[in-house]
C-alpha distance (Angstrom), angle and dihedral (degrees) to the residues before:
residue distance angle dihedral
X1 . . .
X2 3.19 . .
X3 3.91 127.3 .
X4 3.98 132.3 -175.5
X5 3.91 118.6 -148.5
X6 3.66 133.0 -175.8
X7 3.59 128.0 -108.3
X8 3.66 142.0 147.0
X9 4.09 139.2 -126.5
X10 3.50 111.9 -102.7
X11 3.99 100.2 -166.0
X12 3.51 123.8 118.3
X13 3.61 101.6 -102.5
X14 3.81 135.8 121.6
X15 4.15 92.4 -99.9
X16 3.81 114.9 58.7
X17 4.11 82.5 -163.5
X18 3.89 114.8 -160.8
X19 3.61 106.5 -126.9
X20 3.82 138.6 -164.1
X21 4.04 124.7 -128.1
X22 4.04 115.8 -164.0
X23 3.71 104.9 -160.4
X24 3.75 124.5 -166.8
X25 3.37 118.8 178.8
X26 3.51 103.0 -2.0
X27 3.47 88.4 -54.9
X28 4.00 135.1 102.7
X29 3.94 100.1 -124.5
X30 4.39 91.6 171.7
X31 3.45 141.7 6.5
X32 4.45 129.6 -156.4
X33 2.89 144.4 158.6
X34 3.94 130.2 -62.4
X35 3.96 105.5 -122.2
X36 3.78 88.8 -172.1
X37 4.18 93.1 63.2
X38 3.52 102.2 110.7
X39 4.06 93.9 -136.0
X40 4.04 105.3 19.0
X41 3.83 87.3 44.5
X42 3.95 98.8 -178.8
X43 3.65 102.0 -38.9
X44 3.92 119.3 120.6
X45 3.63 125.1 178.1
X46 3.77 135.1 -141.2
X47 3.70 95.1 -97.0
X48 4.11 85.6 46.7
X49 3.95 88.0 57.0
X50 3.59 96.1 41.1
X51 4.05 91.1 71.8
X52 3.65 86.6 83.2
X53 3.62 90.9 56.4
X54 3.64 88.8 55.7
X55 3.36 100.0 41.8
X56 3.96 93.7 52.6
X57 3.80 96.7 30.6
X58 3.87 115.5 130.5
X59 3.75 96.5 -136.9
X60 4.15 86.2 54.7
X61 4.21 106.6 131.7
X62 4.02 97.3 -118.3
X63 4.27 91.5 171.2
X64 3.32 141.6 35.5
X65 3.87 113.2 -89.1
X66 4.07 124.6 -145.9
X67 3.82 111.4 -158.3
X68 3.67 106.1 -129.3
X69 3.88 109.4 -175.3
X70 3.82 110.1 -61.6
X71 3.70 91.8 -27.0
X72 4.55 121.0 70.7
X73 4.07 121.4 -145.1
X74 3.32 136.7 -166.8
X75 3.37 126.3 -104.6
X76 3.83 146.0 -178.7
X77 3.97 119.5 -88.9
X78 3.56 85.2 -123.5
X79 3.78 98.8 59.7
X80 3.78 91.6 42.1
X81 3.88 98.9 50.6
X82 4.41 82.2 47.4
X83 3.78 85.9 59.1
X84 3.65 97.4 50.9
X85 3.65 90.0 41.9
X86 3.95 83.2 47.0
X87 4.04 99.7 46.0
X88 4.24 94.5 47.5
X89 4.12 88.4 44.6
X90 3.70 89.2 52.4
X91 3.85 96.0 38.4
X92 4.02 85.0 47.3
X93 3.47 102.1 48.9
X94 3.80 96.5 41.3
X95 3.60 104.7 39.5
X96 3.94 108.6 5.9
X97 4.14 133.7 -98.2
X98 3.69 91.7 -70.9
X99 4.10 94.9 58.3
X100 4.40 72.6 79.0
X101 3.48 117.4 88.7
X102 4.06 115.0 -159.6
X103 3.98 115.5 180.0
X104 3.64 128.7 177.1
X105 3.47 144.3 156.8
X106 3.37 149.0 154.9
X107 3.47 112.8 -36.6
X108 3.75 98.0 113.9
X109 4.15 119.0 27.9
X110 3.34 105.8 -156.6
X111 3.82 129.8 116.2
X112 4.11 101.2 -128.8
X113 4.04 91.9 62.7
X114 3.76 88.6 52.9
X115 3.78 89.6 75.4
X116 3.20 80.8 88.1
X117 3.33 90.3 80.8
X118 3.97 105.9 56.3
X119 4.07 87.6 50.8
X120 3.86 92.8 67.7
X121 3.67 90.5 40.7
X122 4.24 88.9 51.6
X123 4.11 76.6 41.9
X124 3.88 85.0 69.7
X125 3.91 90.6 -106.6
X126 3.36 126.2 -67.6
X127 3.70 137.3 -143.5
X128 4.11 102.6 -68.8
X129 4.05 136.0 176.1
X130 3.95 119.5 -114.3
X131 3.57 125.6 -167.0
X132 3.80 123.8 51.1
X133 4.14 135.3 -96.0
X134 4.20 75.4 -153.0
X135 3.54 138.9 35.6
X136 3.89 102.5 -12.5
X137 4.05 100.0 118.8
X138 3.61 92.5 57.6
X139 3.58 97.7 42.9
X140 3.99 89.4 53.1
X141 4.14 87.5 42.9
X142 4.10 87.7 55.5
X143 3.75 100.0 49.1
X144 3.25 90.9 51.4
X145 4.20 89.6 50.7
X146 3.16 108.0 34.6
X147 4.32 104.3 15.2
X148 4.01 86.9 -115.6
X149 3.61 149.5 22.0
X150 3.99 115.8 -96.7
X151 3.15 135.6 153.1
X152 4.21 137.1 -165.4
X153 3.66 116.0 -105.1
X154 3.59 111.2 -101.7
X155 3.77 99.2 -117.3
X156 4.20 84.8 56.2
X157 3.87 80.6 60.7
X158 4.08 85.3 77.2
X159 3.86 86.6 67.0
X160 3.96 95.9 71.5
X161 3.41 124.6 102.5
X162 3.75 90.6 -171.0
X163 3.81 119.8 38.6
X164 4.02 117.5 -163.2
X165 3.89 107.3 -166.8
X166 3.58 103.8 -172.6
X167 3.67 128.7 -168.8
X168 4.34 95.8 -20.3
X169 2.96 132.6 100.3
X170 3.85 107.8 -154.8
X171 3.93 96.3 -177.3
X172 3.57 78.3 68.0
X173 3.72 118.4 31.6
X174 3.82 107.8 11.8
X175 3.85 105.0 30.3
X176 4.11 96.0 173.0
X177 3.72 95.5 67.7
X178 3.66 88.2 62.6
X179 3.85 95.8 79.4
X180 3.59 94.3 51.6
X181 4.00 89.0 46.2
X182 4.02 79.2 58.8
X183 3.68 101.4 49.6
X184 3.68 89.6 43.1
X185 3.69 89.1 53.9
X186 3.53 95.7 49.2
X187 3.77 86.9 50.5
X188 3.90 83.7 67.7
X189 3.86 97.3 -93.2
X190 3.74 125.3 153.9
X191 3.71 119.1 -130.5
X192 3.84 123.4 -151.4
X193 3.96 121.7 -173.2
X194 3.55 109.9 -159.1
X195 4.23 106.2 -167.8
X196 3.63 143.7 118.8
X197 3.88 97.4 -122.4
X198 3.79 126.0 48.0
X199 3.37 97.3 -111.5
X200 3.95 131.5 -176.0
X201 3.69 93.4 -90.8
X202 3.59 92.6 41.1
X203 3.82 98.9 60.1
X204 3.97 74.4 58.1
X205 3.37 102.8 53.3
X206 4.13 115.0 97.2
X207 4.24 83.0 -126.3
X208 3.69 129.4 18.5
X209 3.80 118.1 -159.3
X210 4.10 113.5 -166.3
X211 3.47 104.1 -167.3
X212 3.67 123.1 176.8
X213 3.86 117.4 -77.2
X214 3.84 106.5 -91.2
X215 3.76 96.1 11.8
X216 3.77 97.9 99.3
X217 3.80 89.1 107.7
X218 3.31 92.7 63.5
X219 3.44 100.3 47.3
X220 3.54 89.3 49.2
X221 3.97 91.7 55.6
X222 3.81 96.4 48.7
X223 3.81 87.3 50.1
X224 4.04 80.1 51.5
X225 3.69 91.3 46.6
X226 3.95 93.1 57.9
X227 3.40 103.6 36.9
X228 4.07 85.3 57.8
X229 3.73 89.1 38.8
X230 4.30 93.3 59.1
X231 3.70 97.8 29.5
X232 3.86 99.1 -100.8
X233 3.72 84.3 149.1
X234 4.07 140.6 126.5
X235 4.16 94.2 -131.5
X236 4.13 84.4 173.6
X237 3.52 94.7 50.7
X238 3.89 95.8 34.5
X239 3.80 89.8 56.9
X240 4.08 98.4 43.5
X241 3.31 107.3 28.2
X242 4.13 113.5 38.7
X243 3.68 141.7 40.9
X244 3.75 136.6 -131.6
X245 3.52 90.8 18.7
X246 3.74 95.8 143.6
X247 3.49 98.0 52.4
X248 3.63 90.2 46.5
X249 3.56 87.5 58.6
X250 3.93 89.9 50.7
X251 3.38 95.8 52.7
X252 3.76 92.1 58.9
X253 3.89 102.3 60.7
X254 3.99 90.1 100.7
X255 3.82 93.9 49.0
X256 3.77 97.9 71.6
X257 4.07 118.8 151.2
X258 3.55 89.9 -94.8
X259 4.53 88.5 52.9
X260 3.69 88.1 48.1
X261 3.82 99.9 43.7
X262 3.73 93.0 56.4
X263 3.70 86.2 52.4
X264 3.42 102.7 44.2
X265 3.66 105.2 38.7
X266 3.75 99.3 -113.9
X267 3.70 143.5 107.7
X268 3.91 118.2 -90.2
X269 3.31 94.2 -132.4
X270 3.92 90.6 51.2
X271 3.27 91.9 55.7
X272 4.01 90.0 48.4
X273 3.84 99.1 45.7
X274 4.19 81.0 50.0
X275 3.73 97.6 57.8
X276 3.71 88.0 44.9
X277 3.45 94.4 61.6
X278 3.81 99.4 45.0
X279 4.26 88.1 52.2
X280 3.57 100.7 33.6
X281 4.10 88.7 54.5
X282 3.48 107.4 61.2
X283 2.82 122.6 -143.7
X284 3.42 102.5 37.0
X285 3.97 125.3 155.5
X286 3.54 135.7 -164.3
X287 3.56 125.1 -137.5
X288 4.15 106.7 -151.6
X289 4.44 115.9 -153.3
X290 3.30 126.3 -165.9
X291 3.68 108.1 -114.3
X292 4.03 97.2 78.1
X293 3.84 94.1 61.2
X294 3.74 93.1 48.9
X295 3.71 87.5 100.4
X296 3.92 140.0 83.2
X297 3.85 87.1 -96.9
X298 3.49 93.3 39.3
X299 4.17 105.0 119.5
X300 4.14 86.4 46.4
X301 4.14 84.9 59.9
X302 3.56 88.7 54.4
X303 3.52 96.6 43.6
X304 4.15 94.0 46.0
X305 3.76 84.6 50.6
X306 3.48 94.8 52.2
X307 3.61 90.6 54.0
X308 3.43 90.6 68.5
X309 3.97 100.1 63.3
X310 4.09 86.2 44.5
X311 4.06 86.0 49.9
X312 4.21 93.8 57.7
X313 3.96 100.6 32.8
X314 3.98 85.9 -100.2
X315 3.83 90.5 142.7
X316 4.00 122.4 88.7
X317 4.33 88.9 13.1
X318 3.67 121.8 116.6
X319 4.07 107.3 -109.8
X320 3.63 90.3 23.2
X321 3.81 128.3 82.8
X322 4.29 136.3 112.3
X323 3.52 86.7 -102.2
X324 3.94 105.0 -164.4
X325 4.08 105.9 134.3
X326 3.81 134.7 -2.9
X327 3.70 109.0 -131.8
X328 3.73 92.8 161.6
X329 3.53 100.0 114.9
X330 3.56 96.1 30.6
X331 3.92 90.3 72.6
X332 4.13 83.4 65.3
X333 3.64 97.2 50.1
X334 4.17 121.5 105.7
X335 3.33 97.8 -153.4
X336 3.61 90.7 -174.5
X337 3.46 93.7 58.0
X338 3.68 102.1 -114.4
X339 4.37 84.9 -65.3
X340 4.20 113.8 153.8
X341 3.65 130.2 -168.1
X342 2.83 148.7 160.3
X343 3.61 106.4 -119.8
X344 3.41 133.1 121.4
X345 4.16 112.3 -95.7
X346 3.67 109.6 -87.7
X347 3.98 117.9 -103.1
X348 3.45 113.9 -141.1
X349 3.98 128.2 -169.9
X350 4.07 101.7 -145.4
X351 4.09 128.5 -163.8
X352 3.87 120.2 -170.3
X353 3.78 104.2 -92.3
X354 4.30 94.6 -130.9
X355 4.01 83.9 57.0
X356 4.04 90.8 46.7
X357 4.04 82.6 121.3
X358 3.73 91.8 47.3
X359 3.66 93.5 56.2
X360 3.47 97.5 45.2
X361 3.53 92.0 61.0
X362 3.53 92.7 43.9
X363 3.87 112.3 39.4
X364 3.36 107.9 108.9
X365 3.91 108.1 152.3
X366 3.40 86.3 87.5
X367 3.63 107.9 -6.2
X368 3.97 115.9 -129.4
X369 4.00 108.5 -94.7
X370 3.58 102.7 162.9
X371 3.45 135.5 30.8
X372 3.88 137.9 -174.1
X373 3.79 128.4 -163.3
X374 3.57 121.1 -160.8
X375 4.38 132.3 170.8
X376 4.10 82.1 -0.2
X377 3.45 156.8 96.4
X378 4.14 106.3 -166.3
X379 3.66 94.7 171.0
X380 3.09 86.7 63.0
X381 3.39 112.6 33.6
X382 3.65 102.5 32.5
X383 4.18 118.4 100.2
X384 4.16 113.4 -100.5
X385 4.30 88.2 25.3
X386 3.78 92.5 -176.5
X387 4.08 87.5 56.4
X388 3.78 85.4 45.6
X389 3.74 89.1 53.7
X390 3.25 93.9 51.9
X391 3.76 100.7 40.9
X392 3.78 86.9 50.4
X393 4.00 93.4 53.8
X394 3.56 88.3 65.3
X395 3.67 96.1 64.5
X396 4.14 104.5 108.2
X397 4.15 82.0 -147.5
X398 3.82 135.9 18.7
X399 3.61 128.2 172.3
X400 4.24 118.3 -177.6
X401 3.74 116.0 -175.6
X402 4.27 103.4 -147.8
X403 3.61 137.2 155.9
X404 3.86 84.3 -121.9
X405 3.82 142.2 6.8
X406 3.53 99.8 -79.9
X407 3.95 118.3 177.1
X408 3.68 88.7 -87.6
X409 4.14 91.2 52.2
X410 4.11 85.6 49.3
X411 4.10 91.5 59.4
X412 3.88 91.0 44.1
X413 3.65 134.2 91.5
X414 4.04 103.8 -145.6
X415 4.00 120.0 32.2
X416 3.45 115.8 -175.5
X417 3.56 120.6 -174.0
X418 4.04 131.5 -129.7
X419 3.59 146.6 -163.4
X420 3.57 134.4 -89.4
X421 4.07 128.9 -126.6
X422 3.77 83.9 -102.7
X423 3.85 93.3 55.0
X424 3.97 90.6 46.9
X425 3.93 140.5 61.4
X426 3.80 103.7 -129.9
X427 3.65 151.1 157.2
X428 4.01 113.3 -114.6
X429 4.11 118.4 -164.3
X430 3.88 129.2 160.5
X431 3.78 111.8 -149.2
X432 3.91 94.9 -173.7
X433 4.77 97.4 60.5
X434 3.77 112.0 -15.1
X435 3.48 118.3 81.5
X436 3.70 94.3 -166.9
X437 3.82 134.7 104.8
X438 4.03 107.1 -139.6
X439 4.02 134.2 -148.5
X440 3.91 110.3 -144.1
X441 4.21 112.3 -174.2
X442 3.16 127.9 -163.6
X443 3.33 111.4 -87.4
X444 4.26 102.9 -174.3
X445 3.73 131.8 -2.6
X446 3.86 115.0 -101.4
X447 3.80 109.4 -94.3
X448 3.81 110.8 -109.6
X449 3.91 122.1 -13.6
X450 3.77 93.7 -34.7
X451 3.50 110.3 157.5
X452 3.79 126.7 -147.7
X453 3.75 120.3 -121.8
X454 4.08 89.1 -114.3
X455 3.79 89.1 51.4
X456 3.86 89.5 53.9
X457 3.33 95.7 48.0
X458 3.61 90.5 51.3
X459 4.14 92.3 54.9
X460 3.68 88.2 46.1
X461 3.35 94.7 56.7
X462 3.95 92.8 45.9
X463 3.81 95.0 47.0
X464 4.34 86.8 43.8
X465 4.53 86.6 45.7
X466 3.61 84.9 -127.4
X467 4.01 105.2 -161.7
X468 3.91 111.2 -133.6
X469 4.04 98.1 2.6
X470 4.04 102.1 137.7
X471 4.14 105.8 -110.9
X472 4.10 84.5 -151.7
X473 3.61 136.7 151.1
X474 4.43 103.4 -115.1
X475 3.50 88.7 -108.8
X476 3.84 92.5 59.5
X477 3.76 81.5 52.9
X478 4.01 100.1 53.5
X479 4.20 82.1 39.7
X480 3.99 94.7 57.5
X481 4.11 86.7 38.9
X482 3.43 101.3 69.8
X483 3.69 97.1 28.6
X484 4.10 86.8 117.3
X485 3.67 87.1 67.4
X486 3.91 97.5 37.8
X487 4.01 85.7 55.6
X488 4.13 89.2 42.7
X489 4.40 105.3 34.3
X490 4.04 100.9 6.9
X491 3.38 95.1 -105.4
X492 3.83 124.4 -179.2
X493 3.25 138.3 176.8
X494 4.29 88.9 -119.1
X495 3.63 81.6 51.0
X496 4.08 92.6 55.4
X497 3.73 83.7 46.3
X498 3.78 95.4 74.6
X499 3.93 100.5 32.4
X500 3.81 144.8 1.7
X501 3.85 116.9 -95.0
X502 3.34 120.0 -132.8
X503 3.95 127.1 -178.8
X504 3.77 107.4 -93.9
X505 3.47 114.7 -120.2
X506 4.07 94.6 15.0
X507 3.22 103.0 121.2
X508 4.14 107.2 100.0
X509 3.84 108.7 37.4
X510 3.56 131.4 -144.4
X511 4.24 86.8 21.3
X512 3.65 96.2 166.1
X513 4.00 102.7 38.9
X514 3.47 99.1 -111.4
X515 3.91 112.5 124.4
X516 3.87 126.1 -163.3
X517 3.74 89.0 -118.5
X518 3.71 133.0 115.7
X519 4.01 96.6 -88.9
X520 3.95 93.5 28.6
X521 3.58 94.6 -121.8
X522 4.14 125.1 87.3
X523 4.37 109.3 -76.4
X524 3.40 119.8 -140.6
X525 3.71 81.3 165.5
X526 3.94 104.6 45.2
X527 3.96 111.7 -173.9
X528 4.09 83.6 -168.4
X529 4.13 85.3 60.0
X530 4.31 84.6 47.2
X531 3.62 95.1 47.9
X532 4.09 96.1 45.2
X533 3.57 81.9 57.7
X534 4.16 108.1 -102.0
X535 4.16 134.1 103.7
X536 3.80 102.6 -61.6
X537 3.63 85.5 -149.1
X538 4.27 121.9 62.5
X539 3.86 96.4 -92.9
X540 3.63 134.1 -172.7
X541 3.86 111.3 -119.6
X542 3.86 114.4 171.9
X543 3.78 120.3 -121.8
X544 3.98 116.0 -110.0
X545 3.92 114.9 -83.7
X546 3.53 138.5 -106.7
X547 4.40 118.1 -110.4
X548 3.25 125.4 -136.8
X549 3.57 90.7 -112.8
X550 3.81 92.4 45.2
X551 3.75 104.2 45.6
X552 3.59 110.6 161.1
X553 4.05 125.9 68.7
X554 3.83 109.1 -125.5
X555 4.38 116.7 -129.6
X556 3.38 111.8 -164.5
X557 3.70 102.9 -177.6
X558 3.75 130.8 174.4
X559 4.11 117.6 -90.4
X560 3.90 123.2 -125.4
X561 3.36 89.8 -137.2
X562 4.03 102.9 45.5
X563 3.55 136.6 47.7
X564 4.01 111.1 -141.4
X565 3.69 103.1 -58.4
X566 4.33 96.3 -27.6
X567 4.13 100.5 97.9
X568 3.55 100.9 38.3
X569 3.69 101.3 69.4
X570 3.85 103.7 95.8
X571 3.89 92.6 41.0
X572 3.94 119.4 118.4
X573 3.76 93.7 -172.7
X574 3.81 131.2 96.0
X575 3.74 123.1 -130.4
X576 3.68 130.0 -75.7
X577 3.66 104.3 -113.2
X578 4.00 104.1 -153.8
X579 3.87 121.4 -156.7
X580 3.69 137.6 163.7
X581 4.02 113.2 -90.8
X582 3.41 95.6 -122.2
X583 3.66 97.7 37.0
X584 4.09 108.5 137.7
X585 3.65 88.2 -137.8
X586 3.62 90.5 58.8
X587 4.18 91.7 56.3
X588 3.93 114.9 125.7
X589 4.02 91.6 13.0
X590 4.03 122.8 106.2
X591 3.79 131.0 -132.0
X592 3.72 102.1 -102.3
X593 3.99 97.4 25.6
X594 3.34 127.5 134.8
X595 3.23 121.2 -106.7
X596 4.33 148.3 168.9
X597 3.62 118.8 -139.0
X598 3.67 112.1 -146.5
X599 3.79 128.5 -156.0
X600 3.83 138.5 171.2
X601 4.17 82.7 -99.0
X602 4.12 99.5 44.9
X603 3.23 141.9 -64.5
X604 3.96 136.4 -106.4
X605 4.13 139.2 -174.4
X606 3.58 121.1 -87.4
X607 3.48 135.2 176.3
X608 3.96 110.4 -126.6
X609 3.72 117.2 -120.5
X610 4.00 123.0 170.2
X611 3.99 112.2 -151.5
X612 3.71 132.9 179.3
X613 3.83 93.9 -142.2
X614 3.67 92.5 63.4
X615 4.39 118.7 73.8
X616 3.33 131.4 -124.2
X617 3.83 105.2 -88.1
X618 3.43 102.3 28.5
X619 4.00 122.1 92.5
X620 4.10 111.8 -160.6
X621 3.75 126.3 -152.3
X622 3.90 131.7 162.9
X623 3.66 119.8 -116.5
X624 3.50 127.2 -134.3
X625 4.25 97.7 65.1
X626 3.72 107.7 138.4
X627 3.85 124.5 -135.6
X628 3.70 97.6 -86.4
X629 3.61 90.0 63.1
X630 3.51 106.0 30.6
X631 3.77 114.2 -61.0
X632 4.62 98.4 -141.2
X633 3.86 86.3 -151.2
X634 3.86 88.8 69.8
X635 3.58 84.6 73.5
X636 3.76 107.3 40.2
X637 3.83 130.1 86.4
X638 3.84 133.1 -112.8
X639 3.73 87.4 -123.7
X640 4.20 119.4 150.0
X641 3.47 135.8 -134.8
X642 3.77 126.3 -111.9
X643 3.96 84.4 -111.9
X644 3.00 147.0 11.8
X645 4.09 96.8 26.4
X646 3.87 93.5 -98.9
X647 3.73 122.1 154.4
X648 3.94 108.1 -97.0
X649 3.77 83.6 -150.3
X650 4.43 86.9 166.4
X651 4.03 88.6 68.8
X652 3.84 91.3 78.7
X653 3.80 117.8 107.4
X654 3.37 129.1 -170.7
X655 3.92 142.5 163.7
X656 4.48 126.8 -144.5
X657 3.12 133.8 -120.3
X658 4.05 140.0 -171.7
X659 3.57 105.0 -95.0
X660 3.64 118.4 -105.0
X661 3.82 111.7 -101.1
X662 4.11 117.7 -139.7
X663 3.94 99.0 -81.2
X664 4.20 89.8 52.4
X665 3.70 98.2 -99.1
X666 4.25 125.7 100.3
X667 3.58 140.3 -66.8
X668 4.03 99.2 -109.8
């Protein structure tokens, strides 16, 4: 007999889809869509199906695995969780809690594998990244605006008139907003793609602007400077709701359309005719990605494009919005699961996570001797990967916990394996476009003794006489985590079990004008932004230039069919390297050829692909590809943002190359 249970996606994407899992047989034999889920309604994607690949796959980790020379063996979960108890006593007693290393990130998005989490922090704290390899900048640019990160529920979206998608590309990476991008447009809205390539939602989009990589700033400020020049302005909510407006409006008297259009590439009157459009259709919203704040001026973009929704009133309106992350329920989330103590805080030592292979080499008070890995692959995911590789070599112990050896498992000592959503009862929320809070069952029992990562956490901290970790069953966990809303709404977790919760009344924020900032109201002049050091006002700071030996500007965007590093794994290919046809770099090389791509950090293979969508100067490959193929982080640069401490991965240049034949020469 067949049976179909609800669960939901766990991957860090925009969606958090609720999905269906027939089982027959104790076995999940399909998985679909849930047509009930209020915002996924039905519609999985590839990367959605592939977790029954994974969970099925014959090279899946299923026990723990001791390195033993050049050769790994199995051993009992016993023995491994005595070794990690054994490697962080030694590294504790002999050089103190930060000599451990503990990085994780978003490679699962559950709540139950967060626990993670409060057992370093009982730990004492250990020695832990900051900063972001994602979304960091902008985050950092939008406290400082608006106090917080919020976004509009997606079915307010429909209420637009004008609809500014910025930087995404949601064909791509966030395939659920498209539908209400269609109803809005067959409401009668406008919809403006604003990005460098000529994406799949672009050649959708009623006008396309391409401006130069890491020029959206600018563009955003000369669209500021003529909306304020012709009056396309909210005077009532200027004057209640924001502060430093008039100096804002001072500082953009250089940045007319003309200023911004030799910047960005575009025609002044473009960039007039587009600013006119966003103000003169109210509401309008703007939907923020995450590619144009991958760069050194990153968190300024965001905060220059933010400007714009304070400029026309677009802020606190239904359909309108800067729509860049949803942190809504987020803010009701115990991460620590409800646990007390009474320890002291924990006192971490932090590096900026880009630099991770910088601070490995250069820690010294203590030294890193152990590391754990956890919901990531950082060797190959982290900028400069060959530095990272060898940075990570010099660890005397690693241990990564993985669903399969990845290329960060292969350079450890100790693997240990872990469950997947299906094998699990969870809670599932997005905090970047779903609003909703999500109930994941389990689905099947792990095969074998395969424990969960909360379950190891919980014998570590038994066989370590952690004081004040919670000894609790998961479900206790989930229970105590959303206690905030069970006080506030009722919520249970029988009550998650038949729907997704979502905050009542969340759907427009900022409603009533009154920000989470400093001053209450919206800054375009942010003393916080002054005092950590940056413009208090959005500024336009150009992006880091090409060399003459390093002529084209590396895009690294996300695949459709791949997550980060998760759904390349079993590929024997090499990347698609995608370049302008009539790109001089590309002269005397074939569609279809072979080719290396060399930067100041390494070099990997490629396969050569010309394409329209892509401008001159700019060469495009899709993250994700592991080492075996042709890992794109071996080329890119530990570079940070201007805020925020996220990776400014767009700041990597590079030049091709035919690819060396078997005796060291060329490819003809």
């Amino acid at each position: 007999m067949t049976q179909t249970l609800k669960f939901a996606c766990p991957l860090d994407c925009f969606d958090a889809c609720g999905l269906l899992a027939e089982v027959a047989d104790g076995r999940v034999v399909g998985l679909k869509g849930d047509p009930a889920h209020p915002v996924t309604r039905g519609r999985i994607c590839v990367k959605g199906k592939k977790l029954l690949e994974r969970l099925y796959h014959p090279q899946r980790l299923l026990a723990p695995r001791l390195k033993d020379g050049e050769k790994w063996k199995t051993i009992p979960w016993e023995t491994a969780i005595d070794i990690v108890a054994r490697q962080f006593e030694n590294a504790i007693q002999t050089y103190g809690r930060h000599a451990i290393l503990y990085y994780a990130d978003s490679g699962y998005g559950g709540l139950v594998k967060s626990v993670d989490r409060l057992f370093f922090n009982r730990l004492g704290g250990v020695t832990v990244p900051r900063g972001s390899l994602c979304w960091a900048a902008g985050m950092a640019a939008q406290r400082y605006d608006f106090g917080d990160v919020r976004g509009h529920a997606p079915h307010d979206l429909v209420q637009a008139r004008c609809i500014v998608i910025w930087g995404r590309n949601p064909v791509a990476t966030n395939p659920h907003l498209m539908p209400f991008l269609q109803k809005a447009r067959q409401q009668g809205a406008r919809l403006i793609v604003i990005d460098p390539i000529k994406t799949l939602s672009a050649r959708q989009a009623d006008i396309h602007l391409q401006p130069r990589p890491g020029t959206d700033g600018a563009l955003a400020l000369g669209m500021a400077h003529h909306l304020v020049a012709s009056n396309r302005v909210d005077d009532a909510f200027l004057s209640r709701h924001t502060h430093g407006f008039n100096r804002f409006a001072d500082s953009l008297q250089a940045l007319t359309p003309e200023a911004a259009a030799a910047v960005t590439g575009l025609d002044a009157n473009t960039i007039r005719r587009t600013a006119e459009q966003y103000a003169d259709r109210i509401p309008s919203s703007i939907i923020i990605g995450m590619g144009l704040q991958r760069y050194t001026n990153g968190g300024q973009t965001v905060r220059c494009i933010d400007a714009l929704a304070a400029l026309t009133g677009n802020i606190g309106r239904s359909g309108g919005g800067v729509n860049y992350a949803n942190r809504s329920i987020t803010r009701w989330i115990d991460r620590d699961g409800g646990a007390q103590s009474d320890a002291p805080p924990p006192d971490p030592r932090t590096f900026p996570l880009p630099r991770m292979a910088h601070f490995l080499r250069s820690a010294k008070t203590p030294p890193i001797k152990v590391i754990m890995v956890a919901k990531a692959n950082p060797l190959v995911q982290v900028p400069d990967s060959r530095a990272m590789q060898a940075a990570f070599a010099r660890v005397p112990f690693k241990i990564v916990i993985d669903m399969f050896m990845t290329d960060t498992a292969r350079a450890a000592d100790l693997v240990l394996p872990c469950t997947s959503i299906l094998e699990e009862e969870d809670l599932v929320y997005s905090s970047m476009f779903s609003p909703y809070l999500n109930y994941a069952r389990q689905v099947v029992a792990p095969p074998g003794d395969l424990l969960s990562e909360y379950d190891l956490f919980r014998h570590l901290a038994r066989r370590l006489n952690l004081s004040g970790y919670p000894d609790i069953p998961a479900r206790h966990f989930l229970e105590n985590a959303i206690r905030p809303l069970t006080r506030e709404f009722g919520l249970t977790i029988d009550r998650l079990q038949t729907a997704p919760f979502k905050l009542p009344h969340d759907d427009v924020p900022w409603p009533d004008g009154k920000f989470a900032t400093p001053s209450g109201r919206y800054e375009f002049y942010s003393n916080k932004a002054r005092q950590d050091g940056g413009p208090p006002l959005p500024t336009y700071i150009p992006p880091l230039d090409a060399s003459p030996a390093f002529t084209l500007r590396l895009l690294t965007p996300h695949h459709a069919h791949s997550l980060h590093s998760q759904h390349f794994a079993f590929r024997d290919d090499v990347p698609v390297a995608s370049i302008h046809p009539d790109a001089p770099e590309r002269q005397g090389l074939a569609s279809g050829q072979a080719i290396q791509v060399v930067s100041p950090q390494g070099q990997i293979p490629a396969r050569l692909e010309p394409d329209p969508g892509v401008p001159p100067g700019i060469l495009k490959i899709d993250q994700g590809w592991w080492h075996q193929s042709g890992a794109v982080n071996r080329l890119t640069r530990d570079t940070l943002s201007d805020m925020g401490e996220n990776a400014a991965f767009f700041e990597t240049f590079c030049r091709i190359e035919p690819a060396p034949d078997k005796q060291g020469g060329h490819t003809p």
